[in-house]
N, C-alpha and C positions, 0 to 999 in steps of 0.2 A: 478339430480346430488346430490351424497350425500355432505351433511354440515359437512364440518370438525369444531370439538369443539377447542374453545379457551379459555381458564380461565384467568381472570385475579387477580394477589394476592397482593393484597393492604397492605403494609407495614405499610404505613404514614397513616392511617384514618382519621387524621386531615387535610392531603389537602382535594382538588378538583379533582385532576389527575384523581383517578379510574373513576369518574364519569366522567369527559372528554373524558378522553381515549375509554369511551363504547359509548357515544354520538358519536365521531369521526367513530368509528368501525360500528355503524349503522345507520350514516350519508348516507355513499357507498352503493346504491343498491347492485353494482355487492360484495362488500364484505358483505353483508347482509345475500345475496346468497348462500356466500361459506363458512359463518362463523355461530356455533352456541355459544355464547358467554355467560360466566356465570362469578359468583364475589367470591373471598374470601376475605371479609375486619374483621378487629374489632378492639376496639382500645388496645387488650392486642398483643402484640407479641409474647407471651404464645401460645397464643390462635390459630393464624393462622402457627404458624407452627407443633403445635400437631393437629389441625384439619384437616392442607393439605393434608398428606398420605390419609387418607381414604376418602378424595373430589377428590384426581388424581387417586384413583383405582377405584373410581365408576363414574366417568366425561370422564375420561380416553385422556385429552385433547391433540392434535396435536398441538395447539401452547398454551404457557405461557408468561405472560405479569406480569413480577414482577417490581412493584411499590415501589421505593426506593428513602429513604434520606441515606444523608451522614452518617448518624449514624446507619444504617440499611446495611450498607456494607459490614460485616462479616458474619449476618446471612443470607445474600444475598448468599454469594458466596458459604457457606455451603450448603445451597437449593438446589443451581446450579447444585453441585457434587453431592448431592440426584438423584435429575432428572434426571440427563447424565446414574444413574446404570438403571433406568426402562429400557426395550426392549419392542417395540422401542423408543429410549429416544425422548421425543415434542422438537419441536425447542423452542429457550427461548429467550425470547426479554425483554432486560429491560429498564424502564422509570424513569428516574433520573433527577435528579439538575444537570447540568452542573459541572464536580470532576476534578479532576486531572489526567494527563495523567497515572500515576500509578495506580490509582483505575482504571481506565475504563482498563486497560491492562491484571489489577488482575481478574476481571469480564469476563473478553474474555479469558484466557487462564484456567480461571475454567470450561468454557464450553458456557455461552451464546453466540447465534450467531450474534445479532444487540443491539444497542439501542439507544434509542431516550431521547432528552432530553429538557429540558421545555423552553420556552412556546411549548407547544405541538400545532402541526401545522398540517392540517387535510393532505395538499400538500404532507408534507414531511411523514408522519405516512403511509398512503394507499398503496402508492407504496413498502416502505418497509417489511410490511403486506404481501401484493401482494406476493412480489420476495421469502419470507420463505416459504409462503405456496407452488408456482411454483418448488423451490429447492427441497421440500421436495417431491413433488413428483417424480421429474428427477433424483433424487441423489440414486447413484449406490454408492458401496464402492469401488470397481475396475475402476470406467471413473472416482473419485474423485481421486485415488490414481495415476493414470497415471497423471489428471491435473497436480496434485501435482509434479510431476517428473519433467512434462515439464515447467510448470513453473518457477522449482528452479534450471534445470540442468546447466544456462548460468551462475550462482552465485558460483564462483569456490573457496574455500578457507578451512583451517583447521586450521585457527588462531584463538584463544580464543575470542579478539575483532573484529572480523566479525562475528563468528558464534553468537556469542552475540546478534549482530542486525538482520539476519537472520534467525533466529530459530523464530524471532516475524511476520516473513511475513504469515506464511497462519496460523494462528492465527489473525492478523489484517485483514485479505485479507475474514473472514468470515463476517464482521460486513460492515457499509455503512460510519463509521467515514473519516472523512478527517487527511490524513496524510502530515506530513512535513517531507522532506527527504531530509538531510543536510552533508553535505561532500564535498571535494575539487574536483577541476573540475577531470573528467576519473577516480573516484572512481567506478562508476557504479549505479549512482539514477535512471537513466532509465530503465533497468535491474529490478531494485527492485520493480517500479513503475509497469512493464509488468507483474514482479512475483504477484504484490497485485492483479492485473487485472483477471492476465490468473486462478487465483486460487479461486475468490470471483464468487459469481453465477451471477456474470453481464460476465461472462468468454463469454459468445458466441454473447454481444453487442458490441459498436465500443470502440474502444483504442485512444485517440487522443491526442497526444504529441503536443505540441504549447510550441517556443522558447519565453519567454517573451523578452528577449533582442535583439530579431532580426530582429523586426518591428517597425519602425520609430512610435513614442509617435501619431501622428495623426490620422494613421491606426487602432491602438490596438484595439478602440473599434468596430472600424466595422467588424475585424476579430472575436475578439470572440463574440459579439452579431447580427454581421450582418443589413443588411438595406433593405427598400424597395425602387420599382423601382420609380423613380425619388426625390431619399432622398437630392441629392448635386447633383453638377455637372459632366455630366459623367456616371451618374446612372442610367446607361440605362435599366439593367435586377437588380432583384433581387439577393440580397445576404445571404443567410441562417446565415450564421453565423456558429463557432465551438461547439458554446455552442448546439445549435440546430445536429449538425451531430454528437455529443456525446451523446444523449438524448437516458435514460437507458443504458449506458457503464458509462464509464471514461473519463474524463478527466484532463491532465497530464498538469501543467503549469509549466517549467524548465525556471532556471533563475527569480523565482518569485520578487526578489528584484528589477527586473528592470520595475517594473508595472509601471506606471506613477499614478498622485494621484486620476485623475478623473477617471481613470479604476477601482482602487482600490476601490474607492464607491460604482460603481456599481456591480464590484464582490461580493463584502462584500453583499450587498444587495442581490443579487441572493444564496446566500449560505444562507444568512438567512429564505427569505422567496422563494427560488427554483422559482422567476421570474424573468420577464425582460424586456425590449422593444427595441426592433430595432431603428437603427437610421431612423426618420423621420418619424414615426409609435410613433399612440397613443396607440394603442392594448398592452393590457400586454400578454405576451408569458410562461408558464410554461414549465417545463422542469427537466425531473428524472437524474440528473447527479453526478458521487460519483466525487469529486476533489482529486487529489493528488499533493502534490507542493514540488518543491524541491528550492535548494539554495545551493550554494557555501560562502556565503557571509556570515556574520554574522548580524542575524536579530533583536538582540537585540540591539546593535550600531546602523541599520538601524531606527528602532524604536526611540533610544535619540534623533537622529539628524534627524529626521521628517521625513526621507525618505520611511517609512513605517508604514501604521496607525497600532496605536496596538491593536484596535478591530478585525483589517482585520487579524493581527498576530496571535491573540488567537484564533480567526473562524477558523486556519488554521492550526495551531498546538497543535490538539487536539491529536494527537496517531504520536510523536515522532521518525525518525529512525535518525539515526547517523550512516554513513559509513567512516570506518576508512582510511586513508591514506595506500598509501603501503609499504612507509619506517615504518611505524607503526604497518605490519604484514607480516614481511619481509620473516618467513619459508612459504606461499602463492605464493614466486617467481617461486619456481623449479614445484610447481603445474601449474601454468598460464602459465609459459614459454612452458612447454610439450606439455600443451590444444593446445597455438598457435601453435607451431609448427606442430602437428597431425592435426590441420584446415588448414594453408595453404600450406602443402607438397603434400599433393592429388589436392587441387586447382590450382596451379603451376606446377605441376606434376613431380616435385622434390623426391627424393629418398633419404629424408633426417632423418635419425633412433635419432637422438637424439642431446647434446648437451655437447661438450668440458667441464674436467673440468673447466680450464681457463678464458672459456666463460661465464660459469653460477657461476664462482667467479665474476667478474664484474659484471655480471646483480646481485649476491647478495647483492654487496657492493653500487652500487649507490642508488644516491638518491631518484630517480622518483618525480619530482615533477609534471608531465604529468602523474602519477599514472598508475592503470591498463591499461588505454587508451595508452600511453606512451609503454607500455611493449610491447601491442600488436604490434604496430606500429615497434617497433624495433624487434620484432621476425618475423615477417613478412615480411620488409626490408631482414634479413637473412638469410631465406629461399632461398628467391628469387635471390640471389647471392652467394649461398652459392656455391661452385664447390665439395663438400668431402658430405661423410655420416652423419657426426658429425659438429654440426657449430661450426667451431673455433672463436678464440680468435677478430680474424680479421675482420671477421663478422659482430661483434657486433659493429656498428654505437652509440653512444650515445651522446646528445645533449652538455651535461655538462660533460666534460671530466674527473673533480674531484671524487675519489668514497666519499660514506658517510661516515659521522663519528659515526657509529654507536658502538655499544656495543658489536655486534657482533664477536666475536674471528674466524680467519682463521679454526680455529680445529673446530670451532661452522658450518661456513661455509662450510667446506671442509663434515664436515659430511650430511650438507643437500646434499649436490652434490648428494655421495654415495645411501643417501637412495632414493633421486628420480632415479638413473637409476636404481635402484632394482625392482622400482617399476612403470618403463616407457612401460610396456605395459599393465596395467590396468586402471580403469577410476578414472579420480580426477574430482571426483564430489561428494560433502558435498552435502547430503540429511539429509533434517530435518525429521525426523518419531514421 
């Protein structure tokens, strides 16, 4: 098999890193195998980056590993957009100090596809390794672009703060960081969580959604690390555990505030050094698994009042999304309201073409504090009883009978109505390109 070339471009010449980083790389037989690995260090920064061009046209590397301090950040990302013009551009991994959510965001939406950050850990580095080289050979631009499609077709919206946070999903969804995904309950963090999944090259490993609030504090740990057999009582057969049936995919922790504190430990631990042990097992267990965690709650309060450690916080809220409310991107109604109703008029086998002005003046005016979840539910309800073509006024069930107080003008409203039936037989589906 031939050796694909890796270069590594050493920024800092003052650490350690480059020379870790290559000890790590030919530590792994099997990546020994598949990697032929070379260095650009010095300590001018002059230096390595007028000498790069002509080491990447005669190395001509498939994967790059740029070695970066925080003050190396700019002419990092300049690099980056260098590398992305070659055909065919090397995938780009970079190794950093632990930055800030907007640096590592700036870095990924220039073009690099992962990176890794210090202490550099052989567990966690291999497998990352592994999956670029594996992408890069599987990766079509038409099976990526459809991902892409299906990924993000269930994220319906054309409000300025939505698209805002969703334009960052398959750009996040290339790298292996752990995301925190925050917003009120039926915003849609699940959705977003599937999009990072179905879009990131773990796309064809398992997806494993786990309610942290839905299992009693004594359970938690045996659900997600699992036990062997006769660990307590009752323990008849073995239990693998979540963590274990996620191992190379995702997994999704919803409701992360409701961790309890000893689970928190040992999560924390496992994201740091990617092991674990089973209840009642001395054996450490490894395991390649990307996390994603969401919340509704506010985890900084969580944090003052100890209900959430804030190392476990900062492990986890490395790459940021914020999903808006829906009284907060209220022209998104007459788009969702449609979606529903074209999903469950064929499932009910209803023959229902659209939606009263009347009707979708109410759905614009209330509140939703049940958010998109909320909408669905009551377009749905609608459908299903609806007896005319058009759902009237009547129809529409809502929980809180008061409309919002929003800013919105009738004439503001009355014109969404308009433009969604002008436009109620095409697709409302926001593609990020």
């Amino acid at each position: 098999m031939k050796r694909a070339k890796a270069l590594v471009v050493d920024f800092y010449s003052k650490s350690t890193w480059c020379r870790e980083l290559e000890e790590i790389l030919n530590s792994s037989d099997c990546l020994a195998r598949r990697l032929q690995v070379d260095s650009l260090t010095s300590g001018k920064l002059s230096y390595v980056e007028t000498k790069l061009p002509d080491t990447i046209s005669k190395f001509n590397p498939a994967l790059v590993f740029l070695v970066l301090s925080a003050s190396h950040l700019n002419p990092g990302t300049q690099l980056v957009q260098k590398l992305r013009q070659k055909n065919p551009p090397p995938s780009i991994m970079a190794v950093m100090e632990h930055g800030k959510p907007v640096e590592m965001l700036e870095l990924l939406e220039a073009g690099i596809d992962d990176y890794i950050t210090l202490p550099l850990k052989r567990m966690e580095a291999i497998p990352r390794v592994w999956r670029l080289l594996e992408h890069r050979v599987a990766k079509d631009d038409l099976v990526f672009r459809l991902k892409e499609k299906l990924g993000l077709q269930q994220l319906i919206g054309e409000s300025l703060p939505f698209l805002d946070e969703i334009k960052k999903i398959p750009t996040v969804a290339k790298c292996d960081a752990t995301v925190l995904i925050s917003g009120e309950t039926g915003t849609g963090k699940e959705l977003c969580a599937r999009a990072i999944h179905y879009l990131s090259p773990r796309a064809n490993k398992p997806f494993i959604p786990f309610n942290c609030g839905a299992i009693p504090t004594e359970l938690m740990e045996n659900e997600l690390f699992g036990h062997v057999q006769g660990a307590f009582t009752g323990a008849s057969t073995a239990q693998a555990g979540l963590i274990r049936e996620a191992n190379s995919g995702s997994l999704f922790l919803d409701d992360i505030d409701c961790l309890p504190a000893t689970s928190q430990a040992k999560l924390l631990r496992f994201l740091q050094e990617k092991e674990y042990r089973q209840l009642g097992s001395a054996k450490v267990f490894h395991a390649d698994v990307r996390v994603i965690a969401s919340t509704n709650a506010d985890l900084d309060a969580a944090v003052d009042e100890g209900k959430l450690r804030q190392d476990l916080y900062y492990r986890l809220n490395v790459i940021p999304l914020n999903l808006p409310a829906l009284r907060n991107r209220r022209e998104d109604i007459p788009l969702l309201a449609i979606h529903f109703l074209n999903k469950y008029g064929p499932e009910f086998q209803k023959h229902v073409t659209g939606i009263a002005t009347d009707a979708m003046k109410m759905l614009l005016l209330y509140e939703w504090p049940g958010n998109v979840r909320e909408l669905e539910h009551v377009v749905e309800r609608a459908v299903l009883f609806s007896e005319h073509k058009l759902i009237q006024e009547n129809d529409i069930i809502l929980q809180h009978k008061k409309a919002a107080k929003c800013k919105m003008s009738f004439k503001e409203a009355k014109a969404n109505i308009e433009w969604t039936h002008k436009r109620k037989n095409s697709h409302y589906i926001s593609m990020i390109r």
